[in-house]
N, C-alpha and C positions, 0 to 999 in steps of 0.2 A: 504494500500500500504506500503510494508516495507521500510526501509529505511539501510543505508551502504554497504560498498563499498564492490563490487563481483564480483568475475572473473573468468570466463569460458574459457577452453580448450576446441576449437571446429574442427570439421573438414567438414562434408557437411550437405545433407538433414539432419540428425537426429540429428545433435547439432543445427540447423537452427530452425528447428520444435520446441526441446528447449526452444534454447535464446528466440522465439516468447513466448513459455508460460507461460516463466521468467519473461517477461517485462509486463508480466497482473498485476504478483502479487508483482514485484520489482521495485522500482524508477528506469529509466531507465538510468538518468544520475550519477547512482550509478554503474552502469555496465560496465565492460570493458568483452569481444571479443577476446580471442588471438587465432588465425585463420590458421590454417596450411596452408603455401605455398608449399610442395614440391611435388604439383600437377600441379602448376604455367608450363606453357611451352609456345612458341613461335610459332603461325602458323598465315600463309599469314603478316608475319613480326610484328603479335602485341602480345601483353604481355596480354594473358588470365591467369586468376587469379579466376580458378573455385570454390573454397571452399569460398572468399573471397565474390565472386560475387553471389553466393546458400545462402550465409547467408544474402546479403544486401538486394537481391531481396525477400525473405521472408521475412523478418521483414518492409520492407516496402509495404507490404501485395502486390507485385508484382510479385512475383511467377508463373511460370505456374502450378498450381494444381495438374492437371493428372501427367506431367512429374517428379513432385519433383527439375525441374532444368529449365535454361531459363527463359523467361518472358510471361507476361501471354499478351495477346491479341498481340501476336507475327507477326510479316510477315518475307514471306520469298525470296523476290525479289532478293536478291545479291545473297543464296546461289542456287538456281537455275537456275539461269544465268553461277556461277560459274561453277554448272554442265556440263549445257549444253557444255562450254568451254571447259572442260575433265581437269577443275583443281580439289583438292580437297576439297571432300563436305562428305569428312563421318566422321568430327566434327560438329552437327548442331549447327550451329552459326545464328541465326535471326538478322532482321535489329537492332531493338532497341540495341540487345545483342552485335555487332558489333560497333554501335555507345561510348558504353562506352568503348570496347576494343582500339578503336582509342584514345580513348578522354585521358586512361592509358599510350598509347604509345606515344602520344604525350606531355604527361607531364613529362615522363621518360626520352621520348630524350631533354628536355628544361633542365633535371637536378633534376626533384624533386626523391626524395623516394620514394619508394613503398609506405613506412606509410603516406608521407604527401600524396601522392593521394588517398592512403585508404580514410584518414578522407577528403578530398574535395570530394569523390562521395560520400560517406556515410553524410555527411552534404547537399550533393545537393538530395537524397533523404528523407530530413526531419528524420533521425535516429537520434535519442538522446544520445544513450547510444557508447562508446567508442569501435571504431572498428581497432584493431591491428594486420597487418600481423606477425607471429612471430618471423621472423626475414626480413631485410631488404636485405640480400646476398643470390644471389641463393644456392635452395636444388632442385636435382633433385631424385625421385621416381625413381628406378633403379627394374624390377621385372625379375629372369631369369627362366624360366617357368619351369616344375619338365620332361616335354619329348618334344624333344630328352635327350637321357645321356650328348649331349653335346651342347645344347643349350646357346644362346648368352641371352647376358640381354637387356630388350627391354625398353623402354619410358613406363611411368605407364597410358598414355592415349591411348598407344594401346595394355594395357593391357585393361585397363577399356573399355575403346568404344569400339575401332575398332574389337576388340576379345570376347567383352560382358561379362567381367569376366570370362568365361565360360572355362579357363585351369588355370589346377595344378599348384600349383607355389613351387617354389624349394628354392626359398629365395627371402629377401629385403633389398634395400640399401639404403640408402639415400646421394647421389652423393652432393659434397660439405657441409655437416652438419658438419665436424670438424671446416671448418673455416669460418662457420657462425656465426654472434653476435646476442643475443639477441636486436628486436628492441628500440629504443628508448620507455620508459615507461614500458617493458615489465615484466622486473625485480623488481619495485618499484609494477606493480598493481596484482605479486602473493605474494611479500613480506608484504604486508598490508592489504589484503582481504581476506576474505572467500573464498577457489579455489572451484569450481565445474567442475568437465572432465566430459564434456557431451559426450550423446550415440553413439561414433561415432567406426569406424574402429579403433583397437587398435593397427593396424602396421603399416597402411598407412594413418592416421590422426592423431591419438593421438600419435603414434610412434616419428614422427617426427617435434612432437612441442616439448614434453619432450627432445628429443634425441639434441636439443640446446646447446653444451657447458653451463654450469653454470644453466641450469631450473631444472632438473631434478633434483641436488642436492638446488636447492633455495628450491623445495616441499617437499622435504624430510627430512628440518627440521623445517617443520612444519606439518607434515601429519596428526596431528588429527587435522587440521584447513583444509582439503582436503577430495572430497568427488565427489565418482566417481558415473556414471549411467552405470548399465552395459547395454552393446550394445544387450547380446543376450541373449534371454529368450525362455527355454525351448528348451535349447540346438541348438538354431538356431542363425542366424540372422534376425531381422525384415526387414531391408532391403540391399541388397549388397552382399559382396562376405565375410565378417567380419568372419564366422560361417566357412566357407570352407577353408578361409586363415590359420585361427585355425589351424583346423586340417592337414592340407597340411603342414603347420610350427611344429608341433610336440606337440602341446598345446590341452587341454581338449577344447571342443567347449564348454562352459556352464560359468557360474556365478562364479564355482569355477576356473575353467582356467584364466578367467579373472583380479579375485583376486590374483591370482601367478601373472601377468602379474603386478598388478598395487599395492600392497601390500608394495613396498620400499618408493612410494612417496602420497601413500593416506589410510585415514583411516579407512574412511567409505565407503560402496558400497551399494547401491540402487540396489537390486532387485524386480522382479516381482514378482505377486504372484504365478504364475506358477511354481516357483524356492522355495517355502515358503519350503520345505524338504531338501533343498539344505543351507538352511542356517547355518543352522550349520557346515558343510565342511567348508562354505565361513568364518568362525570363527575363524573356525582351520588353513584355511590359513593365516589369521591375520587380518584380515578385520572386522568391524563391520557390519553386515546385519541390513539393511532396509529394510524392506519390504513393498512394495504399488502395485498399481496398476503401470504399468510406461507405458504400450504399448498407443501411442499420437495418437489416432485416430481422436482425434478433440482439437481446442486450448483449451476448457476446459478441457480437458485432459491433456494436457501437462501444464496446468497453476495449474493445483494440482500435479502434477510430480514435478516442480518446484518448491510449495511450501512445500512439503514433502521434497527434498534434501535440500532448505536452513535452516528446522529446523535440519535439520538432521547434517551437516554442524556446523550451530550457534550455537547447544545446546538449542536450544530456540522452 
């Protein structure tokens, strides 16, 4: 089991998938979690906090498995009732999944932070390792779709859900990120640590942890102590819309795109072996290629992912 302090830039299932097969092969109270909120939004008045909640519930091997998201031995009583009522039900929200959604807004309205309720449900599910939203002030995902020519910008949850990913998108915003702060502890646990930006979406997760006032330049001068996992392999996405956003935004969909993407604030990049021809591009864009296996089909999978980018990372 390794030991010293590590800190991951996450956004949903595939930084979750991750952090779980990080924490086989790393101390886990050596780990900190910095979690993109500007997916966070407001419905039937509570403060859902989806990236937040995909990373807790997997690591505390509570996951729904098939879905990648929610909880696993789920009911679904409120929101069928809600249906039936003709409110809305095309967010699926389960009971248990609902219970902690109350349990956030009720400690929001009493005053606390996002961070201090982070770490009181992440400590009420027995997780070890330091769980940090990225920032504590709202960011909102702003997505405004590539047709009509003059399409309005919509909520990035009915880009994701309600729409299935499944249109074009013309740009992305991230609504109150200039005057957002970095959370409390956020700045100290990439100043001190080995950073690892796990496989996540590079415009709608990892976009808008870096895009923080002050992170983006804290990684950037230290980027060979930074070390990315690229999200897509073999010219795709493993899972999501990451591969389509790509190209829809004007970027190579591949290992090498990604590298342009993340080349200012990190040094190294983990690719697949599918990509092992492409490393050398990924070179010449400035990046260091790793090459492994990375695709997490199972935790021991990802717990060799994991310990391939911490050597990768440490030099060790």
């Amino acid at each position: 089991m390794r030991t010293g302090r590590v800190t991951v830039l996450a956004g949903g299932v595939g930084a979750a998938r991750f952090l779980r097969g990080l924490l086989r092969v790393h101390r886990p109270a050596d780990v900190t979690a910095i979690v993109n909120v500007s997916d966070d939004f407001t419905l039937h008045g509570l403060h859902i906090s989806p990236d937040l909640d995909t990373v807790t519930y997997t690591l505390a091997e509570q996951i729904n498995t098939e879905t990648g998201w929610g909880r696993a031995d789920e009911t679904w009583r409120v929101l069928t009732e809600l249906g039936r009522l003709g409110g809305q039900d095309w967010f699926q929200l389960g009971d248990l999944d609902l219970a902690l959604h109350l349990f956030r807004t009720q400690r929001r309205s009493e005053g606390a932070t996002l961070s201090e309720v982070t770490s009181e449900i992440a400590a009420s599910f027995g997780l070890e390792l330091r769980l940090l939203p990225v920032s504590d002030d709202p960011i909102q995902t702003r997505i405004t779709p590539a047709e009509p020519a003059d399409a309005s910008e919509i909520d990035f949850q009915d880009y994701f859900v309600a729409q299935r990913h499944g249109i074009a998108v013309r740009s992305v915003r991230f609504a109150g990120i200039d005057a957002a702060q970095p959370a409390p502890g956020v700045l100290d646990a990439l100043s001190t640590a080995d950073v690892i930006v796990a496989p996540s979406n590079p415009f709608v997760s990892i976009g808008p942890v870096v895009g923080v006032p002050t992170i983006r330049d804290t990684l950037a001068r230290r980027r060979d102590s930074v070390a990315a996992v690229s999200p897509i392999v073999g010219g795709a996405s493993i899972k999501g819309p990451a591969g389509a956003m790509m190209r829809d935004l004007g970027h190579e969909p591949s290992v090498v795109g990604i590298a342009r993407l993340y080349v200012e604030f990190a040094g190294t990049l983990v690719i697949d072996n599918a990509d092992r021809d492409l490393a050398d591009a990924v070179a010449d864009a400035g990046m260091t290629p790793v090459v492994t296996d990375s695709i997490m089909s199972s935790p021991e999978r990802a717990a060799a992912l994991a310990r391939t980018t911490l050597e990768a990372v440490s030099g060790q």
